[in-house]
SEMIVO-225521 format. One record per residue (C-alpha): x, y negated, z; residue in three letters; residue number from 1. Coordinates in Angstrom, 1 decimal, padded with zeros to 4 digits. Layout:
pt X=X	Y=Y	Z=Z	resn=Ala	resi=NUM
...
END
This chain:
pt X=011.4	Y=-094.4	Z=-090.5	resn=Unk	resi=1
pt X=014.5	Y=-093.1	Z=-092.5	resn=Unk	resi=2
pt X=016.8	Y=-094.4	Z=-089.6	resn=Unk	resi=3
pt X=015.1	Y=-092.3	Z=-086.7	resn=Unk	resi=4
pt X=015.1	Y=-089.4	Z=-089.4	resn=Unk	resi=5
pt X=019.1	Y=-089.6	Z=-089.7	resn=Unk	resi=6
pt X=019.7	Y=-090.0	Z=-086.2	resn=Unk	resi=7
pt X=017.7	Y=-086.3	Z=-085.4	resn=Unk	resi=8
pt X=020.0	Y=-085.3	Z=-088.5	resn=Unk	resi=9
pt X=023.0	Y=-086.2	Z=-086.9	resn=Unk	resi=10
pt X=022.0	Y=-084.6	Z=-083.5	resn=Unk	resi=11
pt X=020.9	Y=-081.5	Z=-085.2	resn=Unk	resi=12
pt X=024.4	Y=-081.9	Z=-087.0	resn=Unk	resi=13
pt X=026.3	Y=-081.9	Z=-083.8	resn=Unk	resi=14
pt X=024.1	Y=-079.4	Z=-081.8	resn=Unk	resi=15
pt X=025.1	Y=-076.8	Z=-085.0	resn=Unk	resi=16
pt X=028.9	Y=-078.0	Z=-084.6	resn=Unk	resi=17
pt X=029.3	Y=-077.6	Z=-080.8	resn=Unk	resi=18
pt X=027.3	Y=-074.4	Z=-080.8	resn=Unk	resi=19
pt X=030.0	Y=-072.7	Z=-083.8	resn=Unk	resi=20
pt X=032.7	Y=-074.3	Z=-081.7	resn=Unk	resi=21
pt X=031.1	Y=-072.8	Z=-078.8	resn=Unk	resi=22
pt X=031.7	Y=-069.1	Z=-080.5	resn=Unk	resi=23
pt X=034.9	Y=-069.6	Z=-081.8	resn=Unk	resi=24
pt X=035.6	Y=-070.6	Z=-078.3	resn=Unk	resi=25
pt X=034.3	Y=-067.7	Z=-076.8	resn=Unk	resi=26
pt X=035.8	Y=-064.8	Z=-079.7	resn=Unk	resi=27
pt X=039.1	Y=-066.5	Z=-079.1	resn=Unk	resi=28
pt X=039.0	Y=-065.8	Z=-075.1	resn=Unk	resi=29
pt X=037.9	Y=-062.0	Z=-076.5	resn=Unk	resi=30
pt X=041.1	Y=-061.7	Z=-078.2	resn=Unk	resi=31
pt X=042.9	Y=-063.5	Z=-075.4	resn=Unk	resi=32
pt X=041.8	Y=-060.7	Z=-073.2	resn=Unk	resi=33
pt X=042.4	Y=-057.7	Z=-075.9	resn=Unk	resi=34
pt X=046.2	Y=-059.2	Z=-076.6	resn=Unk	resi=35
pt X=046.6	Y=-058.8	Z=-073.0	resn=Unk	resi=36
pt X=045.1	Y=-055.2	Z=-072.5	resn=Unk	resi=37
pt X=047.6	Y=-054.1	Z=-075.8	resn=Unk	resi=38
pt X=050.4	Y=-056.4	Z=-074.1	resn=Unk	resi=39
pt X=050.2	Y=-054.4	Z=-070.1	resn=Unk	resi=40
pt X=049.8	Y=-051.2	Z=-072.2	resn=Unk	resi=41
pt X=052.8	Y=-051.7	Z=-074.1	resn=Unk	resi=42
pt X=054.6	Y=-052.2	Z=-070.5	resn=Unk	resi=43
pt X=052.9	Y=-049.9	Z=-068.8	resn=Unk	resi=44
pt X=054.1	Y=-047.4	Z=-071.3	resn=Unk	resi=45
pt X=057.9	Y=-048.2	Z=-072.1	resn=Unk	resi=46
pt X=058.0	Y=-048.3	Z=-068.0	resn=Unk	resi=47
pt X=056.2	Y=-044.9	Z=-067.7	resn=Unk	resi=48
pt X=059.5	Y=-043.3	Z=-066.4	resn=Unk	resi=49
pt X=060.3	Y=-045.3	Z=-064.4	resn=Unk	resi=50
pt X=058.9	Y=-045.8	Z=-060.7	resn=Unk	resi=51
pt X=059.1	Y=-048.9	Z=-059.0	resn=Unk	resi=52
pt X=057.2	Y=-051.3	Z=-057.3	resn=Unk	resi=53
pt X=059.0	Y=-054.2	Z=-059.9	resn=Unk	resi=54
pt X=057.4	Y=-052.2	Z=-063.1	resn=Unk	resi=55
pt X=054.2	Y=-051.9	Z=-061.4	resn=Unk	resi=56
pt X=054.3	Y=-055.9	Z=-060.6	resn=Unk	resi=57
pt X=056.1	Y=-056.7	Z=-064.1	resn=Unk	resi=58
pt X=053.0	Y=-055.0	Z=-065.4	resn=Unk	resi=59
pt X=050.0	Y=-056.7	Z=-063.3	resn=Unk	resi=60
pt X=051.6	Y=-060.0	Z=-064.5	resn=Unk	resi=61
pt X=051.5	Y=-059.7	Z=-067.5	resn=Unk	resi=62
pt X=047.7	Y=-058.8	Z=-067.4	resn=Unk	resi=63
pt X=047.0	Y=-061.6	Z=-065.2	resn=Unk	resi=64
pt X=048.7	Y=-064.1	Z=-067.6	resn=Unk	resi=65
pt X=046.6	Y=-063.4	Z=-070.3	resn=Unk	resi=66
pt X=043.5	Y=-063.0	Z=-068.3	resn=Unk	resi=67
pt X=044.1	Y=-066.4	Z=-066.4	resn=Unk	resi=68
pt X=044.1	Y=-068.2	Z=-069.9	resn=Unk	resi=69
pt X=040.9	Y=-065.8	Z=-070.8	resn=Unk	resi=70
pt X=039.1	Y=-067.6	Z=-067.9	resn=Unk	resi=71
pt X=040.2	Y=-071.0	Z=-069.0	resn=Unk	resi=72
pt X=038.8	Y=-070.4	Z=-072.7	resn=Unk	resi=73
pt X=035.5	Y=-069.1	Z=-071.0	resn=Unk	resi=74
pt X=034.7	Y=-071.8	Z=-068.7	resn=Unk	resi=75
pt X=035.2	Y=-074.3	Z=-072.0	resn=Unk	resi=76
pt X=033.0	Y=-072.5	Z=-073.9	resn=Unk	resi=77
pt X=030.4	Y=-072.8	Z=-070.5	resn=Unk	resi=78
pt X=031.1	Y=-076.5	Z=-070.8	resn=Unk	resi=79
pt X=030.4	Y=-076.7	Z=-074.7	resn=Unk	resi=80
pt X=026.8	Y=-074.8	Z=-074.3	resn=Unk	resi=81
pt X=026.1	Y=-077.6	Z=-071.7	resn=Unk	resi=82
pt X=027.5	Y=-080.1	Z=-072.9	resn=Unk	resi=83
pt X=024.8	Y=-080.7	Z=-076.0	resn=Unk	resi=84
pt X=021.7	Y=-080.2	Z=-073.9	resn=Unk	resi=85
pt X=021.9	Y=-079.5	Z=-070.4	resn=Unk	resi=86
pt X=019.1	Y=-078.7	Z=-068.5	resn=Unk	resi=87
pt X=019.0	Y=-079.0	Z=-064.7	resn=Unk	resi=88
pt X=019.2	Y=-075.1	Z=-065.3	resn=Unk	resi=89
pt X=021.8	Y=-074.8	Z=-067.3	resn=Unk	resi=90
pt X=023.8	Y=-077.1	Z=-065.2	resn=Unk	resi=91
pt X=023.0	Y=-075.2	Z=-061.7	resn=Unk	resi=92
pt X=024.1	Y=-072.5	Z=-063.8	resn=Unk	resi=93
pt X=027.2	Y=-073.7	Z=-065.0	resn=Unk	resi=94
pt X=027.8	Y=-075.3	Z=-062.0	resn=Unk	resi=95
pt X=028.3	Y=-071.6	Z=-060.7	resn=Unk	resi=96
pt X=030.1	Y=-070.2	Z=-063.4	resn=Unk	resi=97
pt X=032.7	Y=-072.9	Z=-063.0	resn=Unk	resi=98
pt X=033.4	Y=-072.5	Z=-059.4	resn=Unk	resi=99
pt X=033.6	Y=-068.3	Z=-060.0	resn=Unk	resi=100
pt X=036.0	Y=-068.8	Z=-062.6	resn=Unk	resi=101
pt X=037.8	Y=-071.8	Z=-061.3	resn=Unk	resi=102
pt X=038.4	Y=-069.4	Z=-058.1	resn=Unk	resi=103
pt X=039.4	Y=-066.5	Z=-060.0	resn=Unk	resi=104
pt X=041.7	Y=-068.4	Z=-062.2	resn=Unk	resi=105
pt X=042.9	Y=-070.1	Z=-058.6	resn=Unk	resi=106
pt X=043.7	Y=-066.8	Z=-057.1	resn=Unk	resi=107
pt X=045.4	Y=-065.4	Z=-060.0	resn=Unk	resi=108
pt X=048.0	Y=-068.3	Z=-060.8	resn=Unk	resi=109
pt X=048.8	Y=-068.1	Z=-057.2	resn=Unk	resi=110
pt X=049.5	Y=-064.2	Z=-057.1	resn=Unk	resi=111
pt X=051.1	Y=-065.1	Z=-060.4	resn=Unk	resi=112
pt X=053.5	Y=-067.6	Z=-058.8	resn=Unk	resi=113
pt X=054.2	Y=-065.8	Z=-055.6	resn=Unk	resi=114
pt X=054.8	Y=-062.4	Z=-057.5	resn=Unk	resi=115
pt X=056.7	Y=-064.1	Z=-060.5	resn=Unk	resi=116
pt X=061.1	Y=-063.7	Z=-060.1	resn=Unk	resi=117
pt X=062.4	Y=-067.2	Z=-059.5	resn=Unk	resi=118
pt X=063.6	Y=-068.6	Z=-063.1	resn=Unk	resi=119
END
C-alpha cells in the first residue's frame, strides 16, 4: 500500500514540476517578445531620419528575430502542458497549435533569410 501511495506522489511530484516549468517557459517567451518590441523601437527610432527601404527592412528583422524565437518558446511550453497528461483533446489541440506556429515560424526564418545582407 505505501508503494502505490509513493508512486501517485511521485506523479503528483512531476505533474507540479512540468506545470512550473511550463510557466517559466511561457513568461520567458513574454519577455522574448517585449525585448524585441524595446529592440525594433530602439531602431525604428535612431533610424527615424532616415528614409529607406534598408531601415525599414533592418527594422522588420529585427522584430522577426525575436518573435521567431517567441514562437519556439511557445510551442515548448504547448508540448510541456501535453506532455504530463494528454488527452485526445489536448493533443487535437496541440496538434493545431504546432502546425500554426511551426508555419509561422517557417515563414518568418525564410523572410528572415531572403531579406537578411549576405554575411
Amino acid at each position: 500500500m505505501l508503494a502505490g501511495q509513493s508512486i501517485v506522489g511521485a506523479e503528483e511530484l512531476v505533474m507540479h514540476a512540468v506545470h512550473w516549468l511550463k510557466l517559466m517557459v511561457e513568461v520567458t517567451g513574454a519577455l522574448v517578445i517585449g525585448m524585441g518590441l524595446l529592440a525594433t523601437l530602439t531602431t525604428w527610432i535612431r533610424s527615424i531620419r532616415i528614409s529607406s527601404k534598408d531601415v525599414f527592412i533592418e527594422t522588420r528583422l529585427t522584430l522577426a528575430r525575436y518573435l521567431a524565437l517567441a514562437l519556439e518558446l511557445q510551442l515548448g511550453a504547448d508540448i510541456l502542458s501535453t506532455a504530463v497528461s494528454p488527452s485526445w483533446d489536448q493533443i487535437g489541440k496541440l496538434a493545431a497549435i504546432a502546425v500554426i506556429r511551426t508555419a509561422l515560424n517557417y515563414f518568418l526564418l525564410r523572410e528572415l533569410h531572403e531579406d537578411s545582407p549576405p554575411c
